[in-house]
C-alpha positions as a Python dict, from the first residue, in 0.01 Angstrom:
ca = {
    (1, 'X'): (0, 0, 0),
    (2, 'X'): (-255, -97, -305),
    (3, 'X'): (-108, -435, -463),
    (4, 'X'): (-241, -647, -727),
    (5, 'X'): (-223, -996, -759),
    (6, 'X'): (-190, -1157, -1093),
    (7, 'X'): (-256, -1535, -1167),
    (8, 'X'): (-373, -1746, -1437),
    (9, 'X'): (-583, -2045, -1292),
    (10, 'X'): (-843, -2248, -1427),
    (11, 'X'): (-828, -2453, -1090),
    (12, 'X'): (-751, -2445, -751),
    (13, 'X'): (-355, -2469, -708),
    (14, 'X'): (-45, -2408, -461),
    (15, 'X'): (17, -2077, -632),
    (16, 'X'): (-353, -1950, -581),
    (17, 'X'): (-364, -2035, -196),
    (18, 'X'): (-15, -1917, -149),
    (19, 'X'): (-158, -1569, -315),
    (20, 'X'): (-427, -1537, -130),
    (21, 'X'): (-255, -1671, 231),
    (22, 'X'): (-34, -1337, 117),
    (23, 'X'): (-306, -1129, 49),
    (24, 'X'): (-495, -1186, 331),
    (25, 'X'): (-223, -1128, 553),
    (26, 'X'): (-142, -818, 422),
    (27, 'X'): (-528, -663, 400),
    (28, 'X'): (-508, -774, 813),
    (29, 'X'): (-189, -524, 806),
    (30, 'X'): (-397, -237, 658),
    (31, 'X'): (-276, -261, 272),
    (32, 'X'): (-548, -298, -6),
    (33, 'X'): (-531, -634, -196),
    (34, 'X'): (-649, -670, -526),
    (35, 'X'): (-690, -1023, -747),
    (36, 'X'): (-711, -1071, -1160),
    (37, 'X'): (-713, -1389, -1234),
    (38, 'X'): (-904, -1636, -1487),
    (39, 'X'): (-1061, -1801, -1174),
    (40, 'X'): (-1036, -1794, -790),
    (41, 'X'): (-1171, -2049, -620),
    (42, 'X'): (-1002, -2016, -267),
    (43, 'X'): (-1203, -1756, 4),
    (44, 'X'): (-990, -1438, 3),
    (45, 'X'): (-1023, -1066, 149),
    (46, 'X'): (-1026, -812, -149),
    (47, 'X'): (-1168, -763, -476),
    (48, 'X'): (-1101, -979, -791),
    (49, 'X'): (-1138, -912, -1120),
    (50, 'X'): (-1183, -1215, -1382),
    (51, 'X'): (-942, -1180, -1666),
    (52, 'X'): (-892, -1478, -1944),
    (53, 'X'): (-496, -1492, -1920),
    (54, 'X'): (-473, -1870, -2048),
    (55, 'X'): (-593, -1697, -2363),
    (56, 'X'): (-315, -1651, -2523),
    (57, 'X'): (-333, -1504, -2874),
    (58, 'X'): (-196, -1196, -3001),
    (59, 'X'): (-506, -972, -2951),
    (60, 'X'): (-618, -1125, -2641),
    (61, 'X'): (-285, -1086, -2491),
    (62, 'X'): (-307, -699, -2580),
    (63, 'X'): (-639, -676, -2399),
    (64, 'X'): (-490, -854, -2092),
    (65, 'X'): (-256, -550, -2123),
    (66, 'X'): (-488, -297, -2146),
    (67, 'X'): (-706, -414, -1897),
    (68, 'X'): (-433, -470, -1612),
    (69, 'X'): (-322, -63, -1722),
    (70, 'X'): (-690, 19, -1621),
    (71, 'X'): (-713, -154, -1256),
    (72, 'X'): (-350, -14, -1205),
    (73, 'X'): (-470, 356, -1263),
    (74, 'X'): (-812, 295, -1127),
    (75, 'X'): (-702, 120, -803),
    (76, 'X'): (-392, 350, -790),
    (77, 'X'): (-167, 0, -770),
    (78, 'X'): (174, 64, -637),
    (79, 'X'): (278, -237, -660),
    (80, 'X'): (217, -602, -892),
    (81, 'X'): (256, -936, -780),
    (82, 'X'): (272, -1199, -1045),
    (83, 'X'): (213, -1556, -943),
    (84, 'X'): (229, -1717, -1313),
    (85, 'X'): (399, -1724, -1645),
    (86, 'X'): (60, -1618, -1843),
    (87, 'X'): (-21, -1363, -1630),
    (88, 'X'): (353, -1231, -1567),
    (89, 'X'): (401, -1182, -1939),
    (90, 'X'): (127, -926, -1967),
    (91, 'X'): (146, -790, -1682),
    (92, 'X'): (542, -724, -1719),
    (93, 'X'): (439, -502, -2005),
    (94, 'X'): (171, -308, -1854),
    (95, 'X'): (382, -230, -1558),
    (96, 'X'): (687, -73, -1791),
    (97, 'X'): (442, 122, -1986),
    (98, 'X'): (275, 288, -1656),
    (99, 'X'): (645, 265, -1449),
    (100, 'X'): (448, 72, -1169),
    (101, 'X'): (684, -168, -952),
    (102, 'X'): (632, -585, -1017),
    (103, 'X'): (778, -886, -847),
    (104, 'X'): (724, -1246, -939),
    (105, 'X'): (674, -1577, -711),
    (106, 'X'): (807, -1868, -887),
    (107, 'X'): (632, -2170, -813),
    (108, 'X'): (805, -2411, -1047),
    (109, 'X'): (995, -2534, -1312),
    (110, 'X'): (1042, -2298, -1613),
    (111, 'X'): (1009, -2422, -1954),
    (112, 'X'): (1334, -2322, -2138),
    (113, 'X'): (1347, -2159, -2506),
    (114, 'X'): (1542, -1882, -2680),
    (115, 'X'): (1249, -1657, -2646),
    (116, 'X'): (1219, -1721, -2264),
    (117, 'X'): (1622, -1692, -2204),
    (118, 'X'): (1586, -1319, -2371),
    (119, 'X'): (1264, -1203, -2235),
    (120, 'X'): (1235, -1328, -1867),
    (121, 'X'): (911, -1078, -1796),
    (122, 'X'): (970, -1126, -1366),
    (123, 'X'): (1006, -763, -1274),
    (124, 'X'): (1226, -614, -1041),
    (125, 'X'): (1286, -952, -849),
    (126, 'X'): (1145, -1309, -880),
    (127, 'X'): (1074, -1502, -551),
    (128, 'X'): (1194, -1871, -585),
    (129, 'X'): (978, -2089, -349),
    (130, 'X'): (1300, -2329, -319),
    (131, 'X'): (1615, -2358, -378),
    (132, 'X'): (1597, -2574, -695),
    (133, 'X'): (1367, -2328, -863),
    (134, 'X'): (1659, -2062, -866),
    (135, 'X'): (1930, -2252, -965),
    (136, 'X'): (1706, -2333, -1237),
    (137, 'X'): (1575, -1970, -1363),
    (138, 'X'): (1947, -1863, -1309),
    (139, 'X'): (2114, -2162, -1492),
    (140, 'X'): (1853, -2221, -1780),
    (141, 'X'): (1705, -1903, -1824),
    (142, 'X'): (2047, -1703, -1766),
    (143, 'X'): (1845, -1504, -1488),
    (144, 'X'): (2089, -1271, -1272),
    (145, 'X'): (2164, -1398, -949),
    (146, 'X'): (2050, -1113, -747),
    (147, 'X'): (1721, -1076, -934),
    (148, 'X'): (1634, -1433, -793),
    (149, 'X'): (1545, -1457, -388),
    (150, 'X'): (1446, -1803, -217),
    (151, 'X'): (1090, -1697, -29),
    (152, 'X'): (939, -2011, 72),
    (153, 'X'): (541, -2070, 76),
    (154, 'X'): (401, -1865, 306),
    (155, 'X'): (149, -2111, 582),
    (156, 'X'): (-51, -1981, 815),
    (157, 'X'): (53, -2215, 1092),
    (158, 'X'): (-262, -2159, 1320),
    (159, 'X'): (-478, -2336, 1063),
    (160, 'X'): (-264, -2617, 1083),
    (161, 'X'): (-235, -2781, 1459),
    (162, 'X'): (-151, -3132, 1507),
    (163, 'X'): (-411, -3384, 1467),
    (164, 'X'): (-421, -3656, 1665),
    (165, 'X'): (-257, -4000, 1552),
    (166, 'X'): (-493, -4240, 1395),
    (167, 'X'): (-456, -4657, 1450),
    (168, 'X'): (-548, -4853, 1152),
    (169, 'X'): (-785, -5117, 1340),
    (170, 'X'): (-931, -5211, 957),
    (171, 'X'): (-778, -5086, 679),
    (172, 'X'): (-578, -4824, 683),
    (173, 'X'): (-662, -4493, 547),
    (174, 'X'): (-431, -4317, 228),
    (175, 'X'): (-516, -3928, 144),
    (176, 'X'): (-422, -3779, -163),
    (177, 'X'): (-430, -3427, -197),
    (178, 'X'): (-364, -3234, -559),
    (179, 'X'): (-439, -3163, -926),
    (180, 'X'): (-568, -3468, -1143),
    (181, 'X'): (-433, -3266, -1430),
    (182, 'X'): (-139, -3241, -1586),
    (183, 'X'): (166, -3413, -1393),
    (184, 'X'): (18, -3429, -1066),
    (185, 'X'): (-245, -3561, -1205),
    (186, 'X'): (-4, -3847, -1390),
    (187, 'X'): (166, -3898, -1074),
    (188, 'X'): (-224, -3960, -889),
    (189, 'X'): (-283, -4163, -1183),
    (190, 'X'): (21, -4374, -1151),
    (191, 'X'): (-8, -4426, -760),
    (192, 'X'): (-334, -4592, -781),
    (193, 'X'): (-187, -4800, -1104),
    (194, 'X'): (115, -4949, -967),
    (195, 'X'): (203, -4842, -607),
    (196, 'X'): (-111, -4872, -393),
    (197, 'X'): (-292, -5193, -300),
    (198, 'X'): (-647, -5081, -335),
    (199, 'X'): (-761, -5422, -168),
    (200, 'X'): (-573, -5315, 158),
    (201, 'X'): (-635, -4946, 175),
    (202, 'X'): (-875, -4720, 136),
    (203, 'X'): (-821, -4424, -19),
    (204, 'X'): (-983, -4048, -30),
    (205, 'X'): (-848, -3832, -302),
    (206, 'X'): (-955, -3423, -294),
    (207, 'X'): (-940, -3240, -613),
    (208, 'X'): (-1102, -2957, -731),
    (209, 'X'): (-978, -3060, -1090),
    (210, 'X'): (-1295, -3243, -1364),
    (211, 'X'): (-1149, -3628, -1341),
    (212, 'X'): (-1043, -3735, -1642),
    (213, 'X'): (-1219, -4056, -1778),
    (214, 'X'): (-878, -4275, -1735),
    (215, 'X'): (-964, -4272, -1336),
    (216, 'X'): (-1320, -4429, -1403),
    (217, 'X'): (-1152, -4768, -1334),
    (218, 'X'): (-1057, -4683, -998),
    (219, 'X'): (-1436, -4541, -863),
    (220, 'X'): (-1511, -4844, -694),
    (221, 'X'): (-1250, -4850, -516),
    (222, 'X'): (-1110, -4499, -472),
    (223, 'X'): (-1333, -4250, -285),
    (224, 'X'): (-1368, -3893, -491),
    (225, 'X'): (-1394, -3680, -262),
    (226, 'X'): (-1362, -3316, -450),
    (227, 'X'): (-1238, -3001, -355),
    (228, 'X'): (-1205, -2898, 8),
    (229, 'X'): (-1162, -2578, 129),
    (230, 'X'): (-1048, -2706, 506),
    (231, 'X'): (-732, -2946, 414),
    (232, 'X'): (-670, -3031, 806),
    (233, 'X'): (-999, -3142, 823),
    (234, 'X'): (-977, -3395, 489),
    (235, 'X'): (-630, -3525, 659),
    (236, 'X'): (-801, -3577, 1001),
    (237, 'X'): (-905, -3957, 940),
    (238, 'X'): (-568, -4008, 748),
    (239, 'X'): (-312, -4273, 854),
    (240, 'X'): (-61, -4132, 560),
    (241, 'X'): (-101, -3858, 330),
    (242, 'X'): (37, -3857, 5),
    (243, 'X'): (145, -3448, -197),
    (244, 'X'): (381, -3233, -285),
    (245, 'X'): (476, -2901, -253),
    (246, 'X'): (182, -2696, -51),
    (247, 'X'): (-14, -3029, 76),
    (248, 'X'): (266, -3172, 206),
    (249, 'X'): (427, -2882, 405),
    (250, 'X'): (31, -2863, 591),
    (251, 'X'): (23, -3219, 623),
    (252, 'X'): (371, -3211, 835),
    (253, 'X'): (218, -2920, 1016),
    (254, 'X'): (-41, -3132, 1098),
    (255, 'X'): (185, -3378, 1251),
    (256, 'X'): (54, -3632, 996),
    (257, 'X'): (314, -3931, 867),
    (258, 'X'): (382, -3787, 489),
    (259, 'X'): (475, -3965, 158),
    (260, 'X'): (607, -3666, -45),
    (261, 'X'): (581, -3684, -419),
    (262, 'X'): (552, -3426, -648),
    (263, 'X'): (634, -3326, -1052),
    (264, 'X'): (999, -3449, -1047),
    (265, 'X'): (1023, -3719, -805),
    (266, 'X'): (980, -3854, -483),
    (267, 'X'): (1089, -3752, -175),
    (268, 'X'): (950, -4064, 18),
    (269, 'X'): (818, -4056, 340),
    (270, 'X'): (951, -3718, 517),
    (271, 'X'): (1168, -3780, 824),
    (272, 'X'): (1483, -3530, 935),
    (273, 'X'): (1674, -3677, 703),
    (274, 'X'): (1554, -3681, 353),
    (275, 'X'): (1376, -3274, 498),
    (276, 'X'): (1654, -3067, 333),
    (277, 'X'): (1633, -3259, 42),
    (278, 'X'): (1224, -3186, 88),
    (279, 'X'): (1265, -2838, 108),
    (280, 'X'): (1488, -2793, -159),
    (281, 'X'): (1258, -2988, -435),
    (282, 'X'): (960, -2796, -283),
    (283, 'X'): (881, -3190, -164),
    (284, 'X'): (960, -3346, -532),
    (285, 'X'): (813, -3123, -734),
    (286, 'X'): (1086, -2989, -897),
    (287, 'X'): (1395, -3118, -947),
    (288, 'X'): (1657, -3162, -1297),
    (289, 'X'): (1372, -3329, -1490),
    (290, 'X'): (1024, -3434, -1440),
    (291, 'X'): (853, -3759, -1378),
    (292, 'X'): (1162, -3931, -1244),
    (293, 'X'): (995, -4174, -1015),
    (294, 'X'): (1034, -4528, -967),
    (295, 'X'): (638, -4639, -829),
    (296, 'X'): (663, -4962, -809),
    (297, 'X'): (988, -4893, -567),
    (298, 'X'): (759, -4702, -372),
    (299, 'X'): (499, -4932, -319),
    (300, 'X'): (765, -5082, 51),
    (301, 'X'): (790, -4706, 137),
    (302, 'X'): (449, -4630, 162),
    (303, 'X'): (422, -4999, 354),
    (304, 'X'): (763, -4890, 563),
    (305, 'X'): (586, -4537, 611),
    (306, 'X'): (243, -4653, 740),
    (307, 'X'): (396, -4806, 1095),
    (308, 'X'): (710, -4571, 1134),
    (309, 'X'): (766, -4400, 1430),
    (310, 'X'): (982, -4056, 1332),
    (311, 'X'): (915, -3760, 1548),
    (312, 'X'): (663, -3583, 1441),
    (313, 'X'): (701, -3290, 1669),
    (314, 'X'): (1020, -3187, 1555),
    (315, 'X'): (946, -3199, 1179),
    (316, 'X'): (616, -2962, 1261),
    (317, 'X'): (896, -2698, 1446),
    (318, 'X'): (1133, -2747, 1138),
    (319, 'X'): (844, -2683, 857),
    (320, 'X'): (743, -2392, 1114),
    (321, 'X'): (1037, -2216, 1141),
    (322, 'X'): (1072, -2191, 722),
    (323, 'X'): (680, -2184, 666),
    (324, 'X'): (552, -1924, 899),
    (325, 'X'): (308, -1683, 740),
    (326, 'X'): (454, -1348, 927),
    (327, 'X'): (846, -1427, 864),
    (328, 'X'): (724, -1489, 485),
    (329, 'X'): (486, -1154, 452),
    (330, 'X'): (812, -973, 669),
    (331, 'X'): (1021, -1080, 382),
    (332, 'X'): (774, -974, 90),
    (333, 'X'): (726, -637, 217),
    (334, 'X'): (1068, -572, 264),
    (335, 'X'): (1132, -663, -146),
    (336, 'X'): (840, -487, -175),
    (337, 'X'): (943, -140, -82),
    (338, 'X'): (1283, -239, -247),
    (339, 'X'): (1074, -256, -606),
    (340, 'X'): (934, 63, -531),
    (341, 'X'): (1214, 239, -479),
    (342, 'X'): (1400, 94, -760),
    (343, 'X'): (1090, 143, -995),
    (344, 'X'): (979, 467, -915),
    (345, 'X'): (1414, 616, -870),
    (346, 'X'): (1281, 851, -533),
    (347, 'X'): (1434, 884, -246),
    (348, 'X'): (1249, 890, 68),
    (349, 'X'): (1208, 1267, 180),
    (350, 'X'): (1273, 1313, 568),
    (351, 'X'): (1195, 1651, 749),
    (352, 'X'): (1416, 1682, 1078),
    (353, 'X'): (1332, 1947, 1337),
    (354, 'X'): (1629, 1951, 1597),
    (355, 'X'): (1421, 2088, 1908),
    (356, 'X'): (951, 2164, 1891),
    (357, 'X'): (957, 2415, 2189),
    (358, 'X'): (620, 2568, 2356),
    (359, 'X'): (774, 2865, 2520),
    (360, 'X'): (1143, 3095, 2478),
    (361, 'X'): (1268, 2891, 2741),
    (362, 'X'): (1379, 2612, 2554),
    (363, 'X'): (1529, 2820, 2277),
    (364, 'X'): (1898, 2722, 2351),
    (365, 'X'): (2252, 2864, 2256),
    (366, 'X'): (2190, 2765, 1858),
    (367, 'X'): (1860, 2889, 1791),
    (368, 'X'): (1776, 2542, 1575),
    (369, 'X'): (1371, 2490, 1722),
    (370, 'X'): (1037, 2536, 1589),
    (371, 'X'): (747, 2665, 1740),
    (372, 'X'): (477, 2380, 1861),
    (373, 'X'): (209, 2573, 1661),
    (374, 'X'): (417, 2601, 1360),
    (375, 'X'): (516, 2258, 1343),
    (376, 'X'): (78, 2196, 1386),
    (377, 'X'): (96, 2432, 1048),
    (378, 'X'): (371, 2188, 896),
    (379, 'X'): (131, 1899, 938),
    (380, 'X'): (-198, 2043, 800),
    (381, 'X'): (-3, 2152, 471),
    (382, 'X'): (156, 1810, 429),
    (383, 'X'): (-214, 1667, 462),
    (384, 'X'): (-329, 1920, 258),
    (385, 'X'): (-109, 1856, -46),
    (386, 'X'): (-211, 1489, -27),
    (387, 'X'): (108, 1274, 124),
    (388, 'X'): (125, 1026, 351),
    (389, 'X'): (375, 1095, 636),
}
């Protein structure tokens, strides 16, 4: 299967690793992955082609169009998988005007407006990666129930094998993993503000996003460490780890104590049972509104969370059993062929021979065979005319 990717990033994110943890998986099963994007940052199998999507006006938009027509005829794409609202838009329209199949991941919270409620631009089906993202696209947006599927983020669990636990003998050490922009960045912001002694912790923060000039009053005490491309390895040293969404599902898988905060609120630190609640928010990142989050309040937790004692082993076989990469790329493909089939209105010719004899002795009462070198001729003509039995 040829499948294209679509994203609009200007820096590394969930949605881009979640793409590419995909994609990879599926080039491994034989299918040809391709990438547009403005940027991507994360190593990947397949090609990718750099396309401007965060440009947004009117004749940029129709080149994004164009452009996305020309890698689906050139690559012969059979499929489109759109990770992003800048890049679903376009490529909704270029996938109606050459009848080509498209699915959407939703990886947050939708902003809502009349134009949004009538146009929803997610293809055949769009993949919620929790349950509070659906409820919101069906609620807000007006989004038909059975267009919307929960698919969780797909992890490849091998990358991610516990680490050992790590004692505090000076002072302890806080990880922060995520986007210094936008509200993840507020959130980072915020933490080192009002909720995290600086005096008694030291803390590592990895971001591929430019820091703003607001965290200059925090370099002498806060260590910068940039984007990392191995995430177990930045949490090995870690006696808590702070994320949401992606970072903190690897950081469980990693067996390491958790404070989960994301866009909407905080989760707290992760135990069995505030998880549903986790895994429902996508670990705080979305909930009814964002930014709802108390940080002076969680100033105790993160205290409570640095000597707690919850069991970490069964929280890594939870986040397993709703992370793994296979059961994830199973449930894709499966939608997958669904879209097709919808898209392109063809049922699925099958040829049935009843008995493939070499001799007149296995003829039978009905006559209903074929001949083992006319069957041979049945094969070279369906290679000849070009399918793909």
């Amino acid at each position: 299967m040829n499948i294209l990717m679509a994203l609009s990033q200007l820096e590394v994110t969930g949605a881009e690793v979640y793409a590419t943890s995909i994609g990879d998986r599926l080039s491994a099963d034989g299918h040809s992955v391709f990438y547009v994007s403005d940027t991507l940052s994360t190593p990947h199998r397949g090609q990718y082609f750099k396309l401007r999507f965060n440009k947004r006006s009117l004749p940029r938009r129709l080149w994004h169009i164009a452009y996305l027509i020309y890698l689906i005829k050139r690559h012969k794409i059979q499929i489109v998988h759109a990770h992003s609202r800048a890049s679903g838009w376009s490529a909704y329209i270029a996938c109606k005007l050459t009848n080509t199949p498209m699915v959407t991941t939703v990886h947050g919270r939708q902003p809502v407006h009349a134009s949004r409620k009538k146009f929803h631009a997610l293809g055949y089906k769009a993949f919620a990666v929790c349950e509070n993202i659906k409820q919101q696209i069906e609620t807000a947006l007006g989004v038909p129930a059975e267009q919307v599927k929960v698919i969780r983020n797909g992890i490849n669990t091998d990358q991610f094998s516990p680490l050992p636990v790590v004692s505090a003998e000076s002072k302890p050490i806080i990880v922060i993993i995520g986007r210094l922009t936008g509200p993840k960045g507020e959130v980072v912001f915020r933490l080192l503000e009002q909720t995290i002694d600086l005096t008694c912790y030291q803390v590592k923060i990895y971001s591929g996003s430019k820091i703003d000039s607001r965290f200059d009053q925090f370099r002498n005490q806060v260590q910068f460490c940039g984007h990392s491309n191995n995430v177990r390895e930045a949490m090995r040293d870690a006696c808590l780890v702070i994320g949401g969404g992606r970072v903190a599902i690897e950081a469980l898988l990693c067996e390491k104590t958790t404070l989960a905060i994301g866009e909407a609120f905080a989760i707290g630190i992760v135990n069995e049972n505030n998880l549903p609640q986790a895994l429902e928010s996508n670990f705080g990142d979305i909930g009814e509104k964002e930014l709802d989050i108390n940080f002076l309040e969680l100033k105790k937790e993160l205290e409570d969370g640095l000597v707690s004692h919850h069991d970490r082993a069964v929280l890594r076989q939870r986040i397993e059993s709703e992370y793994h990469l296979d059961k994830i790329v199973d449930q894709i493909l499966v939608e997958y062929q669904s879209a097709i089939c919808h898209t392109k209105r063809k049922e699925v010719p099958i040829i049935m021979y009843h008995r493939v004899i070499n001799n007149d002795d296995g003829i039978g009462v009905h006559g209903t065979y074929i001949k083992l070198k006319n069957l041979d001729k049945h094969f070279k003509l369906i290679k000849k005319w070009g399918l793909k039995p």
